[in-house]
C-alpha positions in Angstrom: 0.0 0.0 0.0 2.7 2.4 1.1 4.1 1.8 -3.0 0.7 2.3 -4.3 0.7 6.0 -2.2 3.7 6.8 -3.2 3.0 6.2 -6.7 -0.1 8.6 -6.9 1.5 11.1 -5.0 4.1 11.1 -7.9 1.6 11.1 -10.4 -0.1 13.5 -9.3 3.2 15.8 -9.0 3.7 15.2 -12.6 0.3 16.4 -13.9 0.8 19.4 -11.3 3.9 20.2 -13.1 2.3 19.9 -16.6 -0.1 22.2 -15.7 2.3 24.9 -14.7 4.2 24.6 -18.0 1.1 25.9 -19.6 -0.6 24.9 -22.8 1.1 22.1 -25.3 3.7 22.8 -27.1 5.5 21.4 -30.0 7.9 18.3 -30.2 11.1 19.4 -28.3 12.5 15.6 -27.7 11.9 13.0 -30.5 13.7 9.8 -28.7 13.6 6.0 -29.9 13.4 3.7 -26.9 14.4 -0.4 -28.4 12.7 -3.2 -26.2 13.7 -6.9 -25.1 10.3 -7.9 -26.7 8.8 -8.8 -30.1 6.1 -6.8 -31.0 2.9 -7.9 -30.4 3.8 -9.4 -26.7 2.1 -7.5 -23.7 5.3 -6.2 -22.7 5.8 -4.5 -25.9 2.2 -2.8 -26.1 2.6 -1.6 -22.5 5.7 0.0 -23.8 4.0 1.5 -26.1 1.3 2.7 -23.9 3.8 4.0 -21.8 5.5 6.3 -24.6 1.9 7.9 -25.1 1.3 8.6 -21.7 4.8 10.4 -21.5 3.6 12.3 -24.7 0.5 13.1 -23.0 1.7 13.8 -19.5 4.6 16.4 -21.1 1.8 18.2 -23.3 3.0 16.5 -26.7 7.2 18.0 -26.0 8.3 14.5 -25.5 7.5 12.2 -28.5 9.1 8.2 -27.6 9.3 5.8 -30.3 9.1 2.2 -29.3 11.1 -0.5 -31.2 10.6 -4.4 -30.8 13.8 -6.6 -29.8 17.1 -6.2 -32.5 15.4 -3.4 -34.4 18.9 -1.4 -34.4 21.0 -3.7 -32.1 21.1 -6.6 -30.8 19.2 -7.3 -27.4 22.9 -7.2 -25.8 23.9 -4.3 -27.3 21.0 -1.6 -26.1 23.4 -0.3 -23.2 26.2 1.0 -25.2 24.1 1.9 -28.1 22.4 4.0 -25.4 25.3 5.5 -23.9 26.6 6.0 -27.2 23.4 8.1 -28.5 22.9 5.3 -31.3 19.7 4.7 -29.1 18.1 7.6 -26.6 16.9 5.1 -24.7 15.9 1.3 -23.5 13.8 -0.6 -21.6 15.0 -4.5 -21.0 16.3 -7.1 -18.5 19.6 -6.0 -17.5 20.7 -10.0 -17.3 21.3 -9.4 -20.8 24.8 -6.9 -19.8 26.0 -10.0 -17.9 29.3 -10.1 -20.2 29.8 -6.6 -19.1 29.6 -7.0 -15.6 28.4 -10.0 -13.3 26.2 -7.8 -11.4 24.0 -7.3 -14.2 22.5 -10.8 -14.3 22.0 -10.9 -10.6 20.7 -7.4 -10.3 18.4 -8.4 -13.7 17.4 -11.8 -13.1 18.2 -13.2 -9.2 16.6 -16.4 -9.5 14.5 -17.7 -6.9 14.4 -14.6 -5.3 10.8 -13.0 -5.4 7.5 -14.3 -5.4 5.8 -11.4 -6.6 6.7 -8.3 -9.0 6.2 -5.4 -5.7 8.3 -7.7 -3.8 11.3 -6.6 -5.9 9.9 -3.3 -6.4 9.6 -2.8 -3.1 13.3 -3.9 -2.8 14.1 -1.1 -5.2 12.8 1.5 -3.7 13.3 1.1 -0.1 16.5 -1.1 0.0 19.2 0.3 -2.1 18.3 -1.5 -5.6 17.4 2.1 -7.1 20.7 3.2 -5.5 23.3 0.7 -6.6 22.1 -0.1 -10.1 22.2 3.5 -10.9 25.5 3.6 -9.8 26.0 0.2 -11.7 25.1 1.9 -15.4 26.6 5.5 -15.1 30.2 4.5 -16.0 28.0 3.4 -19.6 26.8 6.6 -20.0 23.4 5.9 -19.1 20.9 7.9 -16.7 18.4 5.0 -15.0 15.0 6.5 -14.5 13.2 3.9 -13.0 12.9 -0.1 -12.8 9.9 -1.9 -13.7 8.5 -5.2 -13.2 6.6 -8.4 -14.2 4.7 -11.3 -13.4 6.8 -14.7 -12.7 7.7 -16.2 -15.4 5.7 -19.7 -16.3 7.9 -23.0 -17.5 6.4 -24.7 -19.8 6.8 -28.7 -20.1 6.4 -32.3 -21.6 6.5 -34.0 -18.7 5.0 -33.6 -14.8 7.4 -31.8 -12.7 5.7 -31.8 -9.6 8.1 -31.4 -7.6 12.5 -30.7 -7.4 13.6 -34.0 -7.9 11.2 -34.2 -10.9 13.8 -32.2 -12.9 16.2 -34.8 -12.2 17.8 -35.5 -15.9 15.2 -33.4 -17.4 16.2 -32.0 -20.7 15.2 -28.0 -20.3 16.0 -24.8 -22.2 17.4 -22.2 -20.3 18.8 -18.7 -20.8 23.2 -18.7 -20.4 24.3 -17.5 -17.0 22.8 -17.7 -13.5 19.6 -19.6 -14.8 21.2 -22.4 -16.8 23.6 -23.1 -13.7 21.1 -23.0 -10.8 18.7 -25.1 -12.7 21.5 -27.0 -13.3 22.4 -27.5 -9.5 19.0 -28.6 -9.5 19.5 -31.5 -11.5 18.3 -30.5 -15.0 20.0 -30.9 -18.1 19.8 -27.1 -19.6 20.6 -26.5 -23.1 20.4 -23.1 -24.4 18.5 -22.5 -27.4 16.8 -18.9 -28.3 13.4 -18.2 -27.6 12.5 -18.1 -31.4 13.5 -22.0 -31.5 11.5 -23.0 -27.9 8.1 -23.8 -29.4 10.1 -26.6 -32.2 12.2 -27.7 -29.7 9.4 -28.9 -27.8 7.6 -30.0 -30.6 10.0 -32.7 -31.9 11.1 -33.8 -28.6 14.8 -32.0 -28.6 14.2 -30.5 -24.8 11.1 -32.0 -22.6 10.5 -28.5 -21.1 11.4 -24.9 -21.0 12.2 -21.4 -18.6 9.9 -19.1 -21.1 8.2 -16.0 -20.5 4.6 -15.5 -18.8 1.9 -18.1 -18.7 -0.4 -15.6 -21.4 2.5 -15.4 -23.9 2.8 -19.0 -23.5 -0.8 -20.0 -24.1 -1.0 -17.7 -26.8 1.8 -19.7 -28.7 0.1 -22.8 -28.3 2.9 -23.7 -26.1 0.7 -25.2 -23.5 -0.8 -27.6 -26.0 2.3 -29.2 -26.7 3.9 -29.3 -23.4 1.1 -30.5 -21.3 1.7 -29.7 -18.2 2.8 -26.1 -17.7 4.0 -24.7 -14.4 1.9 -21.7 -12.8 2.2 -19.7 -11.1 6.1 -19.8 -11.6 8.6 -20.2 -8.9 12.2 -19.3 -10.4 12.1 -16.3 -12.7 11.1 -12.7 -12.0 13.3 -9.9 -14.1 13.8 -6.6 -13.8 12.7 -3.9 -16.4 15.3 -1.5 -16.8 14.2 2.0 -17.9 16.7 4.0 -19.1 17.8 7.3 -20.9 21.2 8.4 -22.4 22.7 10.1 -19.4 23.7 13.6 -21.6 20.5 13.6 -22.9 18.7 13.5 -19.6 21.0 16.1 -18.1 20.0 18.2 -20.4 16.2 18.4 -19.8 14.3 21.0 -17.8 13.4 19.8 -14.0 9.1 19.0 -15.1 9.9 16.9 -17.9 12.7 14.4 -15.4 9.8 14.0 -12.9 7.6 13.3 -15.7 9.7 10.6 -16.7 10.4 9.3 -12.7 6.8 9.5 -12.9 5.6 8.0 -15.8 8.1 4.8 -14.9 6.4 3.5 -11.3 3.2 4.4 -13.5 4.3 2.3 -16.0 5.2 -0.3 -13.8 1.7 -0.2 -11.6 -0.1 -1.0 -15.0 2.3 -3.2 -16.5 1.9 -5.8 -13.7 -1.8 -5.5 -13.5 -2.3 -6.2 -16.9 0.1 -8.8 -17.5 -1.9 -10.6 -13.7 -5.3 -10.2 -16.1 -4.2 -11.7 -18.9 -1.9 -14.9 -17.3 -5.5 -15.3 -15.1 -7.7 -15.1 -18.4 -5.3 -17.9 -20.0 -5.5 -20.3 -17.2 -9.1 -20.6 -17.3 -8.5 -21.1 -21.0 -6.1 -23.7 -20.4 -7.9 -25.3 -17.4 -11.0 -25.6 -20.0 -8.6 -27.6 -22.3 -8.9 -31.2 -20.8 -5.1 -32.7 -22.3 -3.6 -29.6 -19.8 -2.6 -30.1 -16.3 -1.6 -27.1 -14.7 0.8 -27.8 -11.8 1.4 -25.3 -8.9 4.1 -26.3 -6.9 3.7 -26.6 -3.0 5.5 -23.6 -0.3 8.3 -26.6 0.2 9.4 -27.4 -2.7 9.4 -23.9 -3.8 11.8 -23.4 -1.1 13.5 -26.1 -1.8 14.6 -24.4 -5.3 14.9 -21.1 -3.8 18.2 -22.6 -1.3 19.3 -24.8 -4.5 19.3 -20.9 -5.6 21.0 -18.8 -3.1 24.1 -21.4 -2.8 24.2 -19.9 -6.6 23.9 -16.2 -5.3 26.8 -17.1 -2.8 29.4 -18.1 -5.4 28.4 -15.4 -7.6 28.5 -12.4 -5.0 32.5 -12.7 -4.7 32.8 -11.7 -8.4 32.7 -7.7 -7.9 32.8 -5.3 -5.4 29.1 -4.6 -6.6 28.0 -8.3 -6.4 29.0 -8.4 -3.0 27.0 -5.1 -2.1 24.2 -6.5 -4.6 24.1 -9.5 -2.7 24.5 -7.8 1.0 21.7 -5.5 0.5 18.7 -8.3 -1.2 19.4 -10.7 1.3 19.4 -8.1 4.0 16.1 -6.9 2.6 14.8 -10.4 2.3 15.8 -11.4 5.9 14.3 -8.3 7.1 10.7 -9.1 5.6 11.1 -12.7 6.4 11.5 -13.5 2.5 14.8 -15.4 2.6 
C-alpha cells in the first residue's frame, strides 16, 4: 500500500507540473526507446502505452518511439548503443549486460528470489536496488529512471514436474548464466536455445520443457498444448525492467519533464503488472478448459527447496565484484528483514 501512495503522489506531482508549464507545445524531444520484446507481446504494447502517456503527460514535448527486440541492435547491445546516443533510450532485462559486468545478471534476473513483481519493487525503492544499479550503469553513459517489473515467469513442459527432484535429468532450455547453472544445481539438463527456437524444440522432442516468459504469452503460442503440463504460477524467474535514458540527454532536460519521466516509470510499472496478472489469469481458465492440460502449482516446500538450490548460486556469484557483493549484501538483508529469505 505504502508503493501504491507513493506512486499517486508522484503522479499526481507530474500532472501538477504539466499544468504549470502551460498549454502544449510542439515536439522538443523525438527519442527511440528499443525493447527486449517482439512486438505484439504485452510487454511490448505496455511500452507502447507508456511512450503515449509520456507524450501526454509532457503536453505533446516528448515524442518516444518504441522499437521491438534487435530493431537497431542486438538485445545485448542496447546499453552502449544507449550511452553512445545510437539509441536515446531502452527498456529490458539488465541480465542481458552480464558479459559486461556479473552484477548485471544478478541485479536483472536473481533467481528464486521473489515471489511477486512489488516484492522486488519494493526492494528497489526502499532497500538500495534504485541506488546501486544507478550507480552500476553510469560509468556506460546511461541515466536510469526507474525499474519496472513483471509477473513470474511460467515453465512450460512435456513432462510432470511436480516437484524438485522431478527435474532430475530433465532436458530443459534455459537462458546462459545464473539460470542455466542453478537449474543445473537442481539436476536439469539445460541447453540453451533462443526463444525463437523454444516452441520446435518442444515439438519434436529435442528439450522435454522450457524457462519461457509469462503463462499468457505461453498460451498464446500454443505452447501449453504441446507441453502439457505447464508450471503456474512460476517459482524461479522474476526480471527486472530497466528504464533507461542516455545520461547527456537526460542532463540536459528541464526539471518538469525528469519528474515526468520518474513519474511515468512507477506508472508504467503499476499498470504493466496489473495487466500482464489479467491476462496470465484469463489464459488459465482457457487452459484449465482444455482437458489434455494439467496445470501444476508447486507446494510452499518445494518452492523453497529451489529457492536454497538458488542462493548457494547467489553465494558463489557475489565474490565476483565489489558490486555483487553489495548486490548480494543489500537483497538478502532486505529479504531477511521481511522474512523472505
Amino acid at each position: 500500500m505504502r508503493f501504491i501512495e507513493k506512486l499517486t503522489s508522484i503522479a499526481a506531482l507530474a500532472v501538477s507540473v504539466f499544468g504549470f508549464t502551460g498549454a502544449a507545445t510542439a515536439q522538443d524531444y523525438n527519442w527511440t526507446f528499443q525493447t527486449s520484446e517482439t512486438a505484439g507481446e504485452p510487454g511490448f504494447v505496455n511500452k507502447q502505452k507508456w511512450a503515449e502517456e509520456v507524450g501526454a503527460l509532457s503536453g505533446g514535448r516528448i515524442a518516444v518511439e518504441i522499437l521491438p527486440i534487435g530493431s537497431v541492435v542486438p538485445h545485448t547491445d542496447t546499453l552502449d548503443a544507449v550511452g553512445a546516443g545510437i539509441l536515446q533510450g531502452h527498456l529490458t532485462d539488465p541480465s542481458y549486460f552480464s558479459g559486461k559486468d556479473p552484477a548485471f545478471a544478478m541485479m536483472g534476473n536473481l533467481v528464486g528470489a521473489w515471489s511477486d513483481p512489488f516484492e522486488l519493487l519494493g526492494f528497489m525503492e526502499s532497500g538500495g536496488g534504485n541506488e546501486l544499479y544507478s550507480e552500476l550503469v553510469e560509468p556506460y553513459g546511461v541515466h536510469f529512471i526507474g525499474a519496472a517489473a513483471t509477473e513470474p515467469e511460467a515453465f512450460v513442459s512435456r513432462v510432470p514436474i511436480r516437484a524438485v527432484e522431478d527435474l532430475q535429468g530433465v532436458k530443459m532450455r534455459a537462458p546462459e548464466g545464473m539460470v542455466f547453472e542453478i537449474f543445473t544445481k537442481a539436476g536439469a539438463a539445460p541447453v540453451s536455445l533462443p526463444g525463437s527456437e523454444i516452441f520446435s524444440a518442444l515439438d519434436k522432442g529435442v528439450v522435454d520443457a522450457a524457462d519461457n516468459t509469462v503463462f499468457a504469452t505461453n498460451q498464446a503460442l500454443g505452447m501449453n498444448d504441446i507441453a502439457n503440463y505447464p508450471l503456474y504460477p512460476g517459482f524461479h524467474s522474476l526480471p527486472m525492467i530497466d528504464v533507461s535514458i542516455n545520461k547527456e540527454i537526460w542532463d540536459g532536460l528541464p526539471g518538469d519533464l525528469q519528474s515526468i519521466l520518474t513519474a511515468s516509470v512507477q506508472q508504467f510499472s503499476f499498470n504493466h503488472i496489473y495487466s500482464v496478472r489479467q491476462l496470465d489469469a484469463a489464459a488459465v481458465e482457457e487452459a484449465r478448459a482444455n482437458p489434455d492440460i494439467e496445470i501444476i502449482n508447486w507446494s510452499g516446500d518445494e518452492r523453497a527447496k529451489f529457492r536454497r538450490i538458488a542462493q548457494e548460486e547467489w553465494q558463489n556469484w557475489a565474490p565476483r565484484t565489489e558490486m555483487t557483493q553489495r548486490y548480494y549484501d543489500a537483497v538478502t538483508t532486505y529479504l531477511r528483514g521481511r522474512n523472505l529469505l
